[in-house]
DRENFI-446345 format. One record per residue (C-alpha): residue number from 1; residue in three letters; x, y, z. Coordinates in steps of 0.05 Angstrom, whole numbers. Last residue first. Example, Ala and Ser with C-alpha at 12.3 -4.5 7.8 and 13.67 -1.06 7.14 Angstrom:
REM residues 2
+-----+-----+--------+--------+--------+
|   n | res |      x |      y |      z |
+-----+-----+--------+--------+--------+
|   2 | SER |    273 |    -21 |    143 |
|   1 | ALA |    246 |    -90 |    156 |
+-----+-----+--------+--------+--------+
This chain:
REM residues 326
+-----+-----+--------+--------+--------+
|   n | res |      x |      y |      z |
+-----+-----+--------+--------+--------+
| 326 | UNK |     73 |   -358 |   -372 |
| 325 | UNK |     35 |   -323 |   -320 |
| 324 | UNK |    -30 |   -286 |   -332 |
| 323 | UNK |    -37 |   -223 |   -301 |
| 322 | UNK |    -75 |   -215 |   -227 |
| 321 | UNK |    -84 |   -131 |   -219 |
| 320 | UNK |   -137 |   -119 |   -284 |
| 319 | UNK |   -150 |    -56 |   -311 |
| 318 | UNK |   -192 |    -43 |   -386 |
| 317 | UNK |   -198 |     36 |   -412 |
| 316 | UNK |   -239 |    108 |   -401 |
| 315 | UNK |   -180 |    144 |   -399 |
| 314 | UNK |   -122 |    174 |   -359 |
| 313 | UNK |   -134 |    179 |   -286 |
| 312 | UNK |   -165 |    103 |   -286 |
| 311 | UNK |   -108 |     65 |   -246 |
| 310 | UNK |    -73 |    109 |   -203 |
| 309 | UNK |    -73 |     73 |   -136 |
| 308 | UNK |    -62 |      8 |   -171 |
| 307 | UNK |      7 |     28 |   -174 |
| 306 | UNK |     20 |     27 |   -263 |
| 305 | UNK |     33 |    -32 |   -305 |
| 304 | UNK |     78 |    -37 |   -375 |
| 303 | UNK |    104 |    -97 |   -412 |
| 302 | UNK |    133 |   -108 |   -483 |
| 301 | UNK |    181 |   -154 |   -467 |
| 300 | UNK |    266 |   -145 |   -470 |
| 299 | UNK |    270 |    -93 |   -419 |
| 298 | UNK |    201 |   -108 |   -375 |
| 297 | UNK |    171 |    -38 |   -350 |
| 296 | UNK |    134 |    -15 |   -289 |
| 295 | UNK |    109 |     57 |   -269 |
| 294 | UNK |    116 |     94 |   -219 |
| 293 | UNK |     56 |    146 |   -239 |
| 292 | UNK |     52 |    220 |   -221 |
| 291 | UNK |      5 |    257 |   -162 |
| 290 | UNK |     55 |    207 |   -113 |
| 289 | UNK |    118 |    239 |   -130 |
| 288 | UNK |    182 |    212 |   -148 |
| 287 | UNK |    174 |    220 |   -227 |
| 286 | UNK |    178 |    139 |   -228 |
| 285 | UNK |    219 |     81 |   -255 |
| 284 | UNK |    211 |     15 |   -239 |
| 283 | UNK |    250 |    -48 |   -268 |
| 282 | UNK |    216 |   -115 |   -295 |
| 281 | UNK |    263 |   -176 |   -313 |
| 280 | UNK |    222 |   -227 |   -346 |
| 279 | UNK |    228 |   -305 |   -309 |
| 278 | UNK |    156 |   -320 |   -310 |
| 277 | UNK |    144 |   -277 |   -379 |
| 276 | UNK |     77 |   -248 |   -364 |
| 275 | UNK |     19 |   -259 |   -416 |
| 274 | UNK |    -42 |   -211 |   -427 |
| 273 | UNK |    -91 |   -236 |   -464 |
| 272 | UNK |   -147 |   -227 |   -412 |
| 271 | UNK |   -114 |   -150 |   -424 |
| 270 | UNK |   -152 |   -150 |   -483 |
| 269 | UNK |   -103 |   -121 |   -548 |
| 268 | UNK |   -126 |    -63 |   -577 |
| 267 | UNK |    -79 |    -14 |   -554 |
| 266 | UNK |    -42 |    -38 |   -501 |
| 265 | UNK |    -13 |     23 |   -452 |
| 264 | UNK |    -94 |     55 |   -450 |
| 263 | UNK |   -111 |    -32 |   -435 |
| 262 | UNK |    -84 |    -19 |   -358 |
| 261 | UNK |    -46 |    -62 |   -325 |
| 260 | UNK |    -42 |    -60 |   -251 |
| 259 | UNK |     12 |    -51 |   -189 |
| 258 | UNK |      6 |    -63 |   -120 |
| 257 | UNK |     56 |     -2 |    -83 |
| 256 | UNK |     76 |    -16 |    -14 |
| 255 | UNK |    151 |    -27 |    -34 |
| 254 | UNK |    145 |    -49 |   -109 |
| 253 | UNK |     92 |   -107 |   -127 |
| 252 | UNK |     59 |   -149 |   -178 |
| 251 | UNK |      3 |   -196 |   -178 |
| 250 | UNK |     17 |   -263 |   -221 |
| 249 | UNK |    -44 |   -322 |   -250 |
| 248 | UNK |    -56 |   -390 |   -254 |
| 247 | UNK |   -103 |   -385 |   -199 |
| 246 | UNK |   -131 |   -320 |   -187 |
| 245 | UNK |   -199 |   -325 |   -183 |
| 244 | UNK |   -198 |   -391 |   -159 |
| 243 | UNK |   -168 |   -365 |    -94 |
| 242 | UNK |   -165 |   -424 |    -60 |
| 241 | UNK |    -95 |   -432 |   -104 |
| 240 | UNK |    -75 |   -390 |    -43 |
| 239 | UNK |    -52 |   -330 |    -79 |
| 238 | UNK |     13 |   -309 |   -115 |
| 237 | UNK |     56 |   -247 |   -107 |
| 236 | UNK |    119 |   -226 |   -155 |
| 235 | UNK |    163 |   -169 |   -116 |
| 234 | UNK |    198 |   -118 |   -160 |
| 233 | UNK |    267 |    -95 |   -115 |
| 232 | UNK |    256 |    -51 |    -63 |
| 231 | UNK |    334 |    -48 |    -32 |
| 230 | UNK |    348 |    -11 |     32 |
| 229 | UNK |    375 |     51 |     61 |
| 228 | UNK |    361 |     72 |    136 |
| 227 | UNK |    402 |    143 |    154 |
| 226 | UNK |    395 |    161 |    229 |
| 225 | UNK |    415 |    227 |    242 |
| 224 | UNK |    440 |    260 |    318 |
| 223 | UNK |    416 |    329 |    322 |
| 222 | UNK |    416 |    342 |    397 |
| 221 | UNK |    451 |    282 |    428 |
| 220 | UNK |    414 |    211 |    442 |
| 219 | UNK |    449 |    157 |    493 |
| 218 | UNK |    425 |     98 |    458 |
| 217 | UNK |    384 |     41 |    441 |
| 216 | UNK |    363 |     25 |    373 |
| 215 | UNK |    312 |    -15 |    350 |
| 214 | UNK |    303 |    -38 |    276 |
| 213 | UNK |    234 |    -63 |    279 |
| 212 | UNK |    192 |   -120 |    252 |
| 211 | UNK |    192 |   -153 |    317 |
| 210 | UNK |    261 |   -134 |    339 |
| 209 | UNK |    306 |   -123 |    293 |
| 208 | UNK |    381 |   -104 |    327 |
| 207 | UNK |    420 |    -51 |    297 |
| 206 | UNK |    482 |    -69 |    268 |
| 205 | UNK |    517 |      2 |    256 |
| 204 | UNK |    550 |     34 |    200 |
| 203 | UNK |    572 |    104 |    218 |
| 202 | UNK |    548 |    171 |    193 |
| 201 | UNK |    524 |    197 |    245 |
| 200 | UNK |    486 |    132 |    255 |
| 199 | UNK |    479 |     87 |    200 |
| 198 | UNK |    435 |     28 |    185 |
| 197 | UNK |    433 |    -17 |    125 |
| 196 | UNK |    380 |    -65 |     97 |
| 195 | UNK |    402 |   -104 |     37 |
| 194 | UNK |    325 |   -125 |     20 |
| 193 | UNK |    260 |    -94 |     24 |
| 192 | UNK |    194 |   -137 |     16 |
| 191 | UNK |    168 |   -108 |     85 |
| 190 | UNK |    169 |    -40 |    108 |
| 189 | UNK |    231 |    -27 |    157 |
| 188 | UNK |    197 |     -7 |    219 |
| 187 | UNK |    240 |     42 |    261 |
| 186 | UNK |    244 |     36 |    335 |
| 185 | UNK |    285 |     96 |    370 |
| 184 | UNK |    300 |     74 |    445 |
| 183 | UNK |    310 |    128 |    497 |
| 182 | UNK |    362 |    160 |    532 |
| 181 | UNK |    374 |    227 |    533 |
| 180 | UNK |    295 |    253 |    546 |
| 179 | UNK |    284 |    313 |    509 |
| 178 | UNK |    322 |    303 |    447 |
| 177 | UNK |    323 |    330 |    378 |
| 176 | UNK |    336 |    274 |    327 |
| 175 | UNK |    347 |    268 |    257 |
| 174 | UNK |    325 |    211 |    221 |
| 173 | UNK |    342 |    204 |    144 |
| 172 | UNK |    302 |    158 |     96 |
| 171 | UNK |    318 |    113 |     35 |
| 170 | UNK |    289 |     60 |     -8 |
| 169 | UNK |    259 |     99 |    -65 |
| 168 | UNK |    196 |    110 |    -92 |
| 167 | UNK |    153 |    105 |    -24 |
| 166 | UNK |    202 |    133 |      3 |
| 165 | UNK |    251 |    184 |    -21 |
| 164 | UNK |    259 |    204 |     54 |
| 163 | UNK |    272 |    266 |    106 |
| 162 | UNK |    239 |    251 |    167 |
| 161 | UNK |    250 |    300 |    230 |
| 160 | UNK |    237 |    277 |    301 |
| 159 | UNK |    224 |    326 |    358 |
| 158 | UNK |    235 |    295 |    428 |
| 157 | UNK |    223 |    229 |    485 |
| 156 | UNK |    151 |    253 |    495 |
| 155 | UNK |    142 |    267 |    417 |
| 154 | UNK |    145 |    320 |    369 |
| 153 | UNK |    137 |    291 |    307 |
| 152 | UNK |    168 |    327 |    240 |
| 151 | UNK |    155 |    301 |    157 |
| 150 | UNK |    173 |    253 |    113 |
| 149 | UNK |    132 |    182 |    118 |
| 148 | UNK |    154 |    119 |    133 |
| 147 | UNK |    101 |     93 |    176 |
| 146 | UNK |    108 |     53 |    239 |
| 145 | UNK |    164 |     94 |    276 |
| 144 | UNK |    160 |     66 |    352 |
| 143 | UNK |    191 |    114 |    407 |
| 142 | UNK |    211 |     73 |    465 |
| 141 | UNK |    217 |     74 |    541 |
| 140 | UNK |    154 |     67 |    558 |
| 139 | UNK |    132 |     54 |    501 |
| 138 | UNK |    108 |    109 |    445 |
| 137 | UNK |     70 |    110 |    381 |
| 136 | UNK |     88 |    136 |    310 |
| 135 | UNK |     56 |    144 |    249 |
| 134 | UNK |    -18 |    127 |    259 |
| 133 | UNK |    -28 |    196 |    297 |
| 132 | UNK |      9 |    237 |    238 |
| 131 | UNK |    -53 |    212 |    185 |
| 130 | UNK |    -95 |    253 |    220 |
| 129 | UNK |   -117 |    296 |    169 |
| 128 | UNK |   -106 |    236 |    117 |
| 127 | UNK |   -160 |    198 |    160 |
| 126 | UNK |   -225 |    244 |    172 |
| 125 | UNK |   -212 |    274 |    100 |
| 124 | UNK |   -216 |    197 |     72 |
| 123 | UNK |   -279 |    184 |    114 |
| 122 | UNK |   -306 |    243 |     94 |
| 121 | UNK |   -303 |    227 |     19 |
| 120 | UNK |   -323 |    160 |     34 |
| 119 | UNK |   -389 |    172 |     65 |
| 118 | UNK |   -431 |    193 |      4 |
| 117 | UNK |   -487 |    140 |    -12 |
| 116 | UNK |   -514 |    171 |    -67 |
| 115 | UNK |   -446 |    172 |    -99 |
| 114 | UNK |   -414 |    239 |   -125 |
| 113 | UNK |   -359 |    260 |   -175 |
| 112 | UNK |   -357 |    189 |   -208 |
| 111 | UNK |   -289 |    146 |   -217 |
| 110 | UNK |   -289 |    115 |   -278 |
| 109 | UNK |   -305 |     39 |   -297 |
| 108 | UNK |   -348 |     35 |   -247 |
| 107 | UNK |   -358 |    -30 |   -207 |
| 106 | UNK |   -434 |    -27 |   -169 |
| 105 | UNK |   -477 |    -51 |   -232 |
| 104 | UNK |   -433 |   -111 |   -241 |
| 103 | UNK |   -488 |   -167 |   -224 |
| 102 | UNK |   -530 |   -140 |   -282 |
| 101 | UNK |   -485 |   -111 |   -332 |
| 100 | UNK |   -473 |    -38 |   -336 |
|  99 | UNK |   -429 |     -6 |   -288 |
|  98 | UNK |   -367 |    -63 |   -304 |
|  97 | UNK |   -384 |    -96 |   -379 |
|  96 | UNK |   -379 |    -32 |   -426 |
|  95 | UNK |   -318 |    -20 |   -401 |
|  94 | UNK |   -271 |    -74 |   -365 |
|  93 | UNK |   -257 |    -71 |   -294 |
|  92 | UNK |   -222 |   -119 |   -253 |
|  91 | UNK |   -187 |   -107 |   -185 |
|  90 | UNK |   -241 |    -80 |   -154 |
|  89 | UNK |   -258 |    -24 |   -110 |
|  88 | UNK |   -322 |     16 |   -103 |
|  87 | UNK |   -336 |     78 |    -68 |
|  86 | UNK |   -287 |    111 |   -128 |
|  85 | UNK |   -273 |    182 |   -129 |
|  84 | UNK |   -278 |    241 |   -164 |
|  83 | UNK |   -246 |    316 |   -148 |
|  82 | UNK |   -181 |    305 |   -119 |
|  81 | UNK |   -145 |    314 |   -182 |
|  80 | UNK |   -106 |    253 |   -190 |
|  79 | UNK |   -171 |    210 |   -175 |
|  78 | UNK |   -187 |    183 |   -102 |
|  77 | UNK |   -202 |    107 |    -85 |
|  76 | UNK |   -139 |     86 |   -100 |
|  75 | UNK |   -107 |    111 |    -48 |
|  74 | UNK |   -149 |     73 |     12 |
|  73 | UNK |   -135 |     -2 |     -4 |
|  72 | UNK |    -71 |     23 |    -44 |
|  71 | UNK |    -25 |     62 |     -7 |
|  70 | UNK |    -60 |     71 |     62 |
|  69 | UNK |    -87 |     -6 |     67 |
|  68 | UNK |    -12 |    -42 |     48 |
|  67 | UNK |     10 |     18 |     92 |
|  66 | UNK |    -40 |    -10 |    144 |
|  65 | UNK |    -18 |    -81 |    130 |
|  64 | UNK |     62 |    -68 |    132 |
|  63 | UNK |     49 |    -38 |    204 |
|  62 | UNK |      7 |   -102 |    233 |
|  61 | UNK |     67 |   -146 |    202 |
|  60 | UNK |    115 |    -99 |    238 |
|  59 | UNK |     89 |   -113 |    308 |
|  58 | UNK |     91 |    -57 |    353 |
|  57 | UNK |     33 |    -90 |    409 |
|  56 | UNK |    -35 |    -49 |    438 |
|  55 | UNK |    -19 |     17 |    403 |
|  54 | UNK |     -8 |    -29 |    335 |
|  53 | UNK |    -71 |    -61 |    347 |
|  52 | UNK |   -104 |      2 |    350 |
|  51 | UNK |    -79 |     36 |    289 |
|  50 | UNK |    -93 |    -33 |    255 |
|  49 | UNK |   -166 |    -24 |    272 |
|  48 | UNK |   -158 |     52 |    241 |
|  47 | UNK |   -129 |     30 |    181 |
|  46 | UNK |   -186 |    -25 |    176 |
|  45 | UNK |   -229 |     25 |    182 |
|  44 | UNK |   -207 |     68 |    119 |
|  43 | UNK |   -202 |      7 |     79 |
|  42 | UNK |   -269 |    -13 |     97 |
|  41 | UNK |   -285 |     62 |     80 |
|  40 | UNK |   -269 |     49 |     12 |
|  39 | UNK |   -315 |     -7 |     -2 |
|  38 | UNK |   -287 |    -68 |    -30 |
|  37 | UNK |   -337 |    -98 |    -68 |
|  36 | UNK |   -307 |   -153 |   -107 |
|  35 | UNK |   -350 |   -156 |   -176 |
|  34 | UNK |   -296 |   -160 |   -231 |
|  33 | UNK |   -231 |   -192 |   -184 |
|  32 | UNK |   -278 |   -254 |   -147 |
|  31 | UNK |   -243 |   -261 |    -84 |
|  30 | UNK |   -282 |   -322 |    -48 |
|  29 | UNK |   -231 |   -339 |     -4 |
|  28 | UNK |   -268 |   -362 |     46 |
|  27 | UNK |   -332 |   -344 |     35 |
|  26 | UNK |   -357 |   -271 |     21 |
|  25 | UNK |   -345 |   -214 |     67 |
|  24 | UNK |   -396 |   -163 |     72 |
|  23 | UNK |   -432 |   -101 |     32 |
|  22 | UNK |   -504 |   -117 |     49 |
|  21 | UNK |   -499 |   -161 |    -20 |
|  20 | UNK |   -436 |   -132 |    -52 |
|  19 | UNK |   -398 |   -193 |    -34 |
|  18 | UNK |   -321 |   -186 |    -34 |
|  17 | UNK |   -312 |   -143 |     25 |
|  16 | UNK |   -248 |   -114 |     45 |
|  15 | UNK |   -188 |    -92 |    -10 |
|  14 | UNK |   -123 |    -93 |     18 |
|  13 | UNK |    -97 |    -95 |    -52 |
|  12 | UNK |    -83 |   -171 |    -41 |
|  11 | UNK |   -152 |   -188 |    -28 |
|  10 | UNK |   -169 |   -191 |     42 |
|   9 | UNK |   -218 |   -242 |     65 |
|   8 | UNK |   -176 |   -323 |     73 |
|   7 | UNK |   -100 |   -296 |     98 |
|   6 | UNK |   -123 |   -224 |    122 |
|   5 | UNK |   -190 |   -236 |    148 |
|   4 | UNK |   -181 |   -304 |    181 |
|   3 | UNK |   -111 |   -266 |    207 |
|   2 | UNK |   -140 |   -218 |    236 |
|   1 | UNK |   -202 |   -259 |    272 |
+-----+-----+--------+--------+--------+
């Protein structure tokens, strides 16, 4: 069932439910980008399915799904100043067309500050306030890290503190306060990173990876640290050419981050229009916090996309996640 949603279902947002009509799934991969549904509580559920899985078996691939969910399924669905939100999700909009014509009526252009239908809002509260629960789980004789998120745990097996640049910037810094002595520390590396290095206390070590996870086993001393650096370089995604919605076309990504145009950084030009260089060079630069925009820019093109999370904070404009590629 999982992966029938995920590799046929799901767009690549983690968006859930492509057929407004009783809000279900369409066909196989029928992913239409200007009328996909994608509820934001389907997001919110399938966090908490994952959750579940994840309790059941530590498998990275389930872990790089529910951040896929948290950081853009979910995010996006909540404006910069808490106060509006989307119910609706797709990965088209363009003004005047999306909230208007027949067949479209659902896809806003703007986030509104109440839907008739209100369970989303809750929803979201229900999940960031326990957001801590889907962060780490315990074997055993193992404590599993799925999210990389800053922050303490107190666990069975100790208090863990999290000190990282993520999701901007490929780094993080374990320090442990143990309970039980010896234990095994399993840290999911999210996926699309490269040049993975581990050190403990300092030193370089060759931890093992172990379904998704960087495990280490070891006789644990108060305050031990566990630094985890990697590489997030701009990923280029394609879909099944099933996906007629997106054939021909280029979805960009940066650690769990989907990106989108929007037509505010294009002036008059339709983002239909829209061309990507197959070989351009794009580079990411960001504020570091997740209120501001990481945004994407090509060196020698005139290119610019934002994480779909923060699309329509700025102005009534065009978005659209597949670009054309040259």
């Amino acid at each position: 069932m999982l992966r029938d949603i995920t590799e046929r279902r799901m767009y690549v947002t983690g968006g859930l439910g492509s057929n407004p009509d009783r809000e279900q799934f369409g066909a196989a991969y029928e992913l239409p980008n200007d009328s996909g549904y994608n509820e934001t509580c389907a997001s919110v559920a399938m966090v908490f399915f994952l959750h579940q899985m994840l309790l059941a078996q530590p498998d990275g691939a389930l872990a790089d799904l529910m951040e896929l969910e948290l950081y853009n399924g979910v995010l996006a669905s909540m404006s910069a100043d808490g106060k509006h939100y989307f119910y609706v999700n797709p990965l088209e909009v363009i003004p005047g067309v999306g909230g208007v014509k027949e067949g479209l009526k659902h896809v806003k252009p703007q986030r509104p500050g109440w839907h008739p239908c209100a369970c989303c809002p809750p929803n979201l509260t229900r999940l960031f306030s326990q957001l801590g629960r889907y962060m780490y789980s315990e074997g055993e004789d193992t404590l599993y890290a799925h999210l990389l998120i800053g922050g303490e745990a107190e666990t069975s097996f100790g208090r863990i503190e999290v000190k990282t640049g993520y999701p901007f910037e490929g780094d993080a810094v374990y320090t442990v306060h143990p309970v039980k002595r010896e234990f095994a520390l399993a840290l999911h590396v999210p996926g699309g990173c490269e040049e993975v290095s581990v050190r403990v206390n300092g030193q370089e070590t060759d931890a093992r990876t172990e379904d998704g996870y960087l495990r280490l086993s070891r006789a644990w001393t108060e305050g031990d640290t566990v630094r985890v650096s990697f590489r997030m370089p701009v990923r280029r995604l394609y879909a099944d050419p099933r996906n007629i919605a997106a054939r021909g076309c280029v979805a960009l990504a940066r650690g769990p981050f989907v990106y989108c145009a929007e037509g505010i950084d294009y002036g008059r030009a339709r983002l239909s229009e829209l061309v990507l260089p197959k070989n351009a060079e794009l580079t990411a630069e960001s504020d570091g916090t997740i209120s501001g925009r990481a945004v994407l820019a090509g060196e020698d093109i005139a290119f610019r996309a934002i994480p779909y999370y923060s699309w329509g904070n700025r102005a009534l404009t065009e978005m659209r996640v597949w670009l054309q590629e040259e």
